[in-house]
C-alpha positions as a Markdown table, in Angstrom:
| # | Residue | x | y | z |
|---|---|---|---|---|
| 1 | Unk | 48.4 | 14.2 | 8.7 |
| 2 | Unk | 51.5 | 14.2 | 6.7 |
| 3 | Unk | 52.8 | 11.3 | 5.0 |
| 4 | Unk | 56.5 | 10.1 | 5.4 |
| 5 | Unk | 56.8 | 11.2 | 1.2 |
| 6 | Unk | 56.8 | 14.8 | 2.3 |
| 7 | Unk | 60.8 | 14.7 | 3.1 |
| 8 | Unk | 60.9 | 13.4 | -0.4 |
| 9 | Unk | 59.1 | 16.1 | -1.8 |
| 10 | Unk | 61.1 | 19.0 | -0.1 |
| 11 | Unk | 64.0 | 17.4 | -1.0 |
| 12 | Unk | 63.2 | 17.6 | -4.8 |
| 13 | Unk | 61.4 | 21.2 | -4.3 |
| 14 | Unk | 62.6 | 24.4 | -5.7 |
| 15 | Unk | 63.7 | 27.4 | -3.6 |
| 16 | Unk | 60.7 | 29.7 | -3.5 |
| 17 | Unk | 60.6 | 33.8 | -4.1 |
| 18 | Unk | 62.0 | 34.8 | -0.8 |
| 19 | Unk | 64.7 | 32.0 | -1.2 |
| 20 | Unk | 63.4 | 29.2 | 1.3 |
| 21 | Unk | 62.0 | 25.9 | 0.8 |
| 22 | Unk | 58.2 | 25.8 | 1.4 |
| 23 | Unk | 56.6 | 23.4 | 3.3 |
| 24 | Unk | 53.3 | 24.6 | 2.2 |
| 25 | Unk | 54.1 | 23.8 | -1.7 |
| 26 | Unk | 55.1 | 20.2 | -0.4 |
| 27 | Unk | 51.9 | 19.6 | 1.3 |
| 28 | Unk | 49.9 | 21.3 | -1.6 |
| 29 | Unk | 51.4 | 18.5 | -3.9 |
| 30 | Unk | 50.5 | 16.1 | -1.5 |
| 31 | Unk | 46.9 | 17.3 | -1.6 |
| 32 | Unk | 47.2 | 17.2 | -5.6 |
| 33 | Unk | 47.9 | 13.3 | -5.7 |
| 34 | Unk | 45.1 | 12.3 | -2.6 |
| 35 | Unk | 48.0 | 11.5 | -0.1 |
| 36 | Unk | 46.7 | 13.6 | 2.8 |
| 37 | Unk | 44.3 | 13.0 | 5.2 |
| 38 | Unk | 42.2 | 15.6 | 6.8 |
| 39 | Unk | 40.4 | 16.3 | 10.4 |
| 40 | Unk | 38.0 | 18.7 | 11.2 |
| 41 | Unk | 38.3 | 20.1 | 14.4 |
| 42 | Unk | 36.4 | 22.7 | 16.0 |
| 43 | Unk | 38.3 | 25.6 | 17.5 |
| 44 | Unk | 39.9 | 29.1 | 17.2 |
| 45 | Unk | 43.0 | 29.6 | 14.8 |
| 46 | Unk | 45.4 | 32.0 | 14.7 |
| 47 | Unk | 47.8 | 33.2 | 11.9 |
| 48 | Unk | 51.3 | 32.8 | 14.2 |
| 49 | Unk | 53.3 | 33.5 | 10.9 |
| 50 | Unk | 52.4 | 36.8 | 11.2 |
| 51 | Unk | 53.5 | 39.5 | 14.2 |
| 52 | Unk | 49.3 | 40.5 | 14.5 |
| 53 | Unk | 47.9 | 36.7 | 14.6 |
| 54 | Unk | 51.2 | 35.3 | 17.0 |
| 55 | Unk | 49.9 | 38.6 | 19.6 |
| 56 | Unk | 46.6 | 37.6 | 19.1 |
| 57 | Unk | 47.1 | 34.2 | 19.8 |
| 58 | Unk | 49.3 | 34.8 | 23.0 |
| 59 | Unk | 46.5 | 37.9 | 24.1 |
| 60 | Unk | 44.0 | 34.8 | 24.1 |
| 61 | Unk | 45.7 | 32.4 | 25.7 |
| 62 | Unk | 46.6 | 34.9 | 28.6 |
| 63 | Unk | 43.1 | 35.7 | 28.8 |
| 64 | Unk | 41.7 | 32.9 | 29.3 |
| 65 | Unk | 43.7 | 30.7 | 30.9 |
| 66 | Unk | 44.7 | 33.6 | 33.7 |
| 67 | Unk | 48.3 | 34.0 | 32.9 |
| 68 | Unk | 48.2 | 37.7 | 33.1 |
C-alpha cells in the first residue's frame, strides 16, 4: 500500500535516464525508511510494461475467461 508521502517524494525526485520521473524510485525510498506495507497474494503476474508480458497477459485472460 502506498502512503500519502509518496506525492512528496516524486515531487522532490530527480528526472531519471530516459528523462521521466520514476515511480518505482519513490516507492523504493519508501521501502528504505519502513513506510510500506506489504501483501502476499497468490496469483499469476505479468510484466504489462513490456510489449511480450502486456500480450501475455491479454492471451491469458482471453483464454480463460472465453473472450476469444
Amino acid at each position: 500500500m502506498l502512503k500519502c508521502d509518496i506525492f512528496n517524494i516524486l515531487r522532490n525526485q530527480t528526472v531519471g535516464v530516459v528523462g521521466e520521473i520514476q515511480l518505482a524510485d519513490a516507492i523504493n525510498e519508501q521501502a528504505e525508511s519502513n513506510a510500506m506495507e506489504t501483501v502476499m497474494i497468490n496469483g499469476l503476474c505479468f510484466d504489462c510494461g513490456s510489449v511480450q508480458g502486456y500480450i501475455d497477459a491479454i492471451k491469458y485472460v482471453a483464454s480463460n475467461y472465453k473472450f476469444y
